[in-house]
Every structure is written in structure tokens, then in C-alpha cells.
N, C-alpha and C positions, 0 to 999 in steps of 0.2 A: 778931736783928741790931739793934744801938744806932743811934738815929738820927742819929751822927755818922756811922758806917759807911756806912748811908743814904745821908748827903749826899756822901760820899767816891764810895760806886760813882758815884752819879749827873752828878759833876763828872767821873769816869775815863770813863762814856759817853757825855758830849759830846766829849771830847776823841777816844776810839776813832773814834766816828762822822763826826768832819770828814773824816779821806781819804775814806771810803767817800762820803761826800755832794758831796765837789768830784767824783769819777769818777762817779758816778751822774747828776748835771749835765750834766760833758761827754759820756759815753753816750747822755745824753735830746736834745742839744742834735745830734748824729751823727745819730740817729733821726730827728728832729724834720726836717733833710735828706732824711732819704730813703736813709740806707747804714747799715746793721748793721755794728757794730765789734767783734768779738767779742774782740778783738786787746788791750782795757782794761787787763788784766793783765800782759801785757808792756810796756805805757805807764809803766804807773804803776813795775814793774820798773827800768826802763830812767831813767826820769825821775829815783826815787829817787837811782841811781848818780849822776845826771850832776849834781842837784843837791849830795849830798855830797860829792863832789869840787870842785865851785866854789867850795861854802862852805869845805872842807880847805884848798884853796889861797888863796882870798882871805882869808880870816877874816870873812867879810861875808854874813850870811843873807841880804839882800835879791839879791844876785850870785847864790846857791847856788838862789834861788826861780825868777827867772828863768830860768837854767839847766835848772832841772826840769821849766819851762811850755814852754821852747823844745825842749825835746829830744820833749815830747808833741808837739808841732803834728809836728815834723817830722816823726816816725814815724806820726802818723797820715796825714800826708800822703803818705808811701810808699802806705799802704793805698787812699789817695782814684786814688793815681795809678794802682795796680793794676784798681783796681774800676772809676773813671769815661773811663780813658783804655784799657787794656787789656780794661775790659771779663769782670777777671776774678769769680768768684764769690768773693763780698762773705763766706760763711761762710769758708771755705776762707781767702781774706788773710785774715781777722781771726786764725785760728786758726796760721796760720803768723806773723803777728805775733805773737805770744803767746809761740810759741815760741822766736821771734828776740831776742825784747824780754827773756826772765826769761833764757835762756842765755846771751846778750851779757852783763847786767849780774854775770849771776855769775863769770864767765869775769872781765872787767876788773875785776870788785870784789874778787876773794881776794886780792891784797897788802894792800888794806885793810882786812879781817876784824877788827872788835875797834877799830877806830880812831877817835876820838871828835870831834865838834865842834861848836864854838858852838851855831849855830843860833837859834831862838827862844826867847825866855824869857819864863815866866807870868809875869802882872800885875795885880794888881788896878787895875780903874776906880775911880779916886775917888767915892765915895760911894756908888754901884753897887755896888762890892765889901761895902760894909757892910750891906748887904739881908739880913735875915734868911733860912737854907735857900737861896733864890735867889741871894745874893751868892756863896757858892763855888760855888754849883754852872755858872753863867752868866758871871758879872762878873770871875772870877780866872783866868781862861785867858791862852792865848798870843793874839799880832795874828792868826793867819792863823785861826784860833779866832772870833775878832770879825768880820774876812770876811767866813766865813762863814753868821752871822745875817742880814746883807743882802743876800746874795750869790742868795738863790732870788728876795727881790723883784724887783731888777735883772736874773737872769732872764727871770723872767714880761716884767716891762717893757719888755727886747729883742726877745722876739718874738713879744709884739701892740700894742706900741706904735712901734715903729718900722720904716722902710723898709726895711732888709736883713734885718731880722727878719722880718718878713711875707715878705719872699720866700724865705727859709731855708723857713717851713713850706709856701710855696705849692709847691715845686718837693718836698716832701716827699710830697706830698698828689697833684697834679698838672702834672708837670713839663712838659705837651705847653703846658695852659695859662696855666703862666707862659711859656713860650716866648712862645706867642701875643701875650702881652699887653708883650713888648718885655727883657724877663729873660733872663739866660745861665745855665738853668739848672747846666751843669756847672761856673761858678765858683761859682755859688750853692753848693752843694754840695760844692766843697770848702772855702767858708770856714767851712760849717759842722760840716764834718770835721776839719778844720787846730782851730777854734776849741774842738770838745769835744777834740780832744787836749791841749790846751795848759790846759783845766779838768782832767782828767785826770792830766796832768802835774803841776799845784798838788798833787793830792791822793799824789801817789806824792813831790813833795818833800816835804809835810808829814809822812811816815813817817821820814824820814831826817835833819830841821832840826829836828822840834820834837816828833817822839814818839816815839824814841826818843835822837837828838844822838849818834847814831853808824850805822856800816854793818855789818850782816852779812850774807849770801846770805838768798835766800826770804823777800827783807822783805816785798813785799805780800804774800804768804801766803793767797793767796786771795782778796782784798779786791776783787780786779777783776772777778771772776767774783760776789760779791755785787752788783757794785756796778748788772751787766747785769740780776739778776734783780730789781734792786730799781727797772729802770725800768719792767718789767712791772708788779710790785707794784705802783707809785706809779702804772700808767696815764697815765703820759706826762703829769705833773702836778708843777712841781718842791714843792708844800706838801707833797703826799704823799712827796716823797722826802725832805722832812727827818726826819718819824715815820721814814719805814723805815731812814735812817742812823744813827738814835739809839737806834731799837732794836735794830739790831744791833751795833751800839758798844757799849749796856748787856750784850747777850751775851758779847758779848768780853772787856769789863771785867770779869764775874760770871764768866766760868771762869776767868781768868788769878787773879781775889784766889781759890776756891777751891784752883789749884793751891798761891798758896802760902802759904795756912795748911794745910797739910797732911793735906786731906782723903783719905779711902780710899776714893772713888772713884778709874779708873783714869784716866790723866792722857788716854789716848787718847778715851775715850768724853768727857772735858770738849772737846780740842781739837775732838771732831765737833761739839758743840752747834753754834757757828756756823751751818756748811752744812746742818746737818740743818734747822735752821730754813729755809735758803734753799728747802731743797726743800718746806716747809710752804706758805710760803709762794708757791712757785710753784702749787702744786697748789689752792691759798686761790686766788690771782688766775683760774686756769683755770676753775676753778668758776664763779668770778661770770659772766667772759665768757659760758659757756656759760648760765647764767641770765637772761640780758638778749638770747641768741638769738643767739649762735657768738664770733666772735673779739671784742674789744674795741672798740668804735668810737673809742677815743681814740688808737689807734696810725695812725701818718701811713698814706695809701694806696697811695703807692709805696716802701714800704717794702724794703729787698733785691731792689728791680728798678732796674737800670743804664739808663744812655741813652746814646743814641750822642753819640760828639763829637762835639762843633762846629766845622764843615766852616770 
């Protein structure tokens, strides 16, 4: 492989890996509350649709991003209202979200099938772009591309450097004792439900504005169920989940160029690459746990245990 080729897959893996890294985010950031969202996949679903549609009708990718962020919050916050108000099991919503979220959007997206729009457009950063190897591979993307370079620091920084952030993870970890200490745990907890959906939702409109600038059914294609095992992988750490967005971006990018320069390999055995990695990769993180003496200690401590409302 020439190392123009090189630098091409390597610019196609950052670009693969922004959805998976904005849903991985808001997954971590769901966690990091205290509610499993298994539901990501019908977010990003559903989000796609709603963001191509607002860009189709307004002409205007910032309208259409929106659109995509808003439509996560609010379907994650179906799931906040199931689990912290009803009380019901947090596997179970996520998993009927899922459901909800990729058959709604395929259901209202077939007159659209094939139908193309704006979106974002790559750019090179002046003089950035001119970086040897580094410049296309980093510096010539789209804005929502650039985002996301800053977007894990800002992370980190919401939630240990500031007050709603600190208590997202205190009621994640121990909800009786943020109680105590004067905190509403259950809004706590859905701002940080609402807020990884609507990261979530970013990463399900940047499939439809800016990586592909059209709609077809089965856009995320899986990308949300990566995006869950890669907060394992990452250990509940957003640096680690940039490596594990970008490395499986590069997987994505590396079977799609094999499909089409017309390899004999069969097309199916490249589409599994992906996931088979994911299950590598889970079974890689289970190990370690188990090495350091059972489950992970970076995963929050009320993790998929509910609380009662607030009387």
C-alpha cells in the first residue's frame, strides 16, 4: 500500500470514527449518571432522520445538527422518564428504544431513500492543512470533525471541574449521598441522560450531514452498539475513547476501500470485521477487569440501579 493510500485511509478513519466518538461520549456521560442506555442505536437512528430532514428542508446544516441533538435528548429522555420516574428496567427501555428509534426512522425515511443534501463541507485549516502526512489526515475535515478534537477535553472538564458535573458523577456513584449533601439526584440524572442523548444525537446527524450528505435506511448500522462497548473498552475514560473511535473508524474505512477495489474476499466476512472486533475487544476489557480482581472500578457504582422519585 502507497503511502498516499496510507494517508487517505487514515483521513477516512477519523472521519468514520467522529459518530462512533460523539455516541460513545454521550453513552459515557448516561453511565457516568447512573442509567445504562442501551437504547444509542435507535438515537443515533432516529436523530440521523430528523437531522436530514431539517437540513432537506431548510437548506441549512447548522438547523439540520440541531435538529439531530434535539431529537437525541428527547428520546433519551423518554428512556430517563421510563427508568427514573416509572422505575422501569433500564436494559429492557434501552432496548425497546432501539427498537423504536431505527423502525421509526426507517418507516418516515423511505420517501426519502436516495435523497441528497448539503450538509457539511471538508476544509482545510489554513496552514494546518499544509502539515506534512498530519495535514490531510487531521487539518482537512469537516467543522463537526474539528469539534470533535476538543470536544473529549470539555468533557473531562464538565465533569471534574465543575458543579453539575460533579454531581452527574456523584449521583452515579452514590445517589443516597448526594441526596444527603443537598442534590436532586433524579434531575441530576436526567440532565445527564437528556445531555448524552443529544452527544449521541450529534453523532447520528454527522452520519447524514457530513458522511454520507444523504439518507438511506440502516444508516447507523451498528455504530451505536460499537459505541456502548467502546465505553467499556475506554473504562469510562473519554481519552480512551478517542483511540477506540478511531480505531474502529480505521476498521470501517479499511473494509469499505477493500470492498471497492474488488477484492475476493466475501463482502460479508469484510462487513463482520467491525463487530467481530467489538466482541475482541470486549472479551480484551473483561480480561483486564478480571486481572485487577472482578469488575472495573472505573465504572460509576450505581450503575443500572434506579431511585425512587422525588416525593
Amino acid at each position: 500500500m502507497s503511502p498516499e493510500l496510507i494517508v487517505a485511509l487514515l483521513a477516512a478513519a477519523v472521519q468514520a470514527g467522529t459518530p462512533i466518538l460523539f455516541a460513545t461520549l454521550g453513552e459515557m456521560l448516561s453511565e457516568k449518571a447512573g442509567v445504562l442506555n442501551l437504547g444509542v442505536e435507535g438515537v443515533m437512528a432516529l436523530s440521523a432522520f430528523a437531522a436530514f430532514i431539517a437540513c432537506f428542508a431548510t437548506g441549512n446544516a447548522w438547523i439540520g445538527l440541531a435538529a439531530g441533538g434535539l431529537a437525541g435528548a428527547l428520546l433519551a429522555g423518554l428512556h430517563s422518564l421510563v427508568c427514573q420516574v416509572f422505575l422501569g428496567n433500564q436494559v429492557v427501555s434501552g432496548l425497546a428504544l432501539t427498537i423504536f428509534g431505527v423502525g421509526l426512522s426507517n418507516y418516515l425515511g423511505t420517501p426519502y431513500v436516495g435523497q441528497a443534501t448539503v450538509g457539511f463541507q471538508q476544509f482545510a485549516i489554513p496552514g494546518l492543512g499544509d502539515i506534512p502526512v498530519l495535514g490531510p489526515i487531521l487539518f482537512r475535515q469537516d467543522t463537526l470533525v474539528y469539534l470533535s478534537y476538543v470536544l473529549p477535553l470539555g468533557f473531562w472538564w464538565f465533569l471534574h471541574r465543575t458543579r453539575l458535573g460533579l454531581g452527574i458523577r456523584a449521583v452515579g456513584e452514590m445517589p443516597a449521598a448526594a441526596a444527603a449533601a443537598g442534590r436532586r439526584p433524579n434531575r441530576l440524572r436526567a440532565i445527564g441522560v437528556m445531555g448524552g442523548g443529544f452527544l449521541c444525537g450529534l453523532g447520528g446527524a454527522y452520519l447524514s450531514l457530513a458522511y454520507t450528505h444523504l439518507w438511506t435506511t440502516g444508516l447507523s448500522a451498528g455504530r451505536g452498539w460499537v459505541a456502548v462497548a467502546l465505553v467499556i473498552f475506554a473504562f469510562w475514560r473519554p481519552g480512551r475513547a478517542v483511540l477506540g473511535a478511531y480505531l474502529f473508524g480505521g476498521v470501517m474505512a479499511f473494509q469499505l476501500r477493500l470492498q471497492a477495489s474488488g477484492t475476493n474476499v466475501p463482502s460479508s466476512l469484510l462487513l463482520m470485521l467491525p463487530y467481530a472486533l467489538t466482541v475482541i475487544v470486549l472479551v480484551f476489557s473483561a480480561a483486564r477487569a478480571h486481572r485487577a480482581g472482578g469488575t472495573s472500578s472505573a465504572a460509576p457504582a450505581a450503575l443500572g440501579v434506579n431511585i425512587e422519585p422525588e416525593g
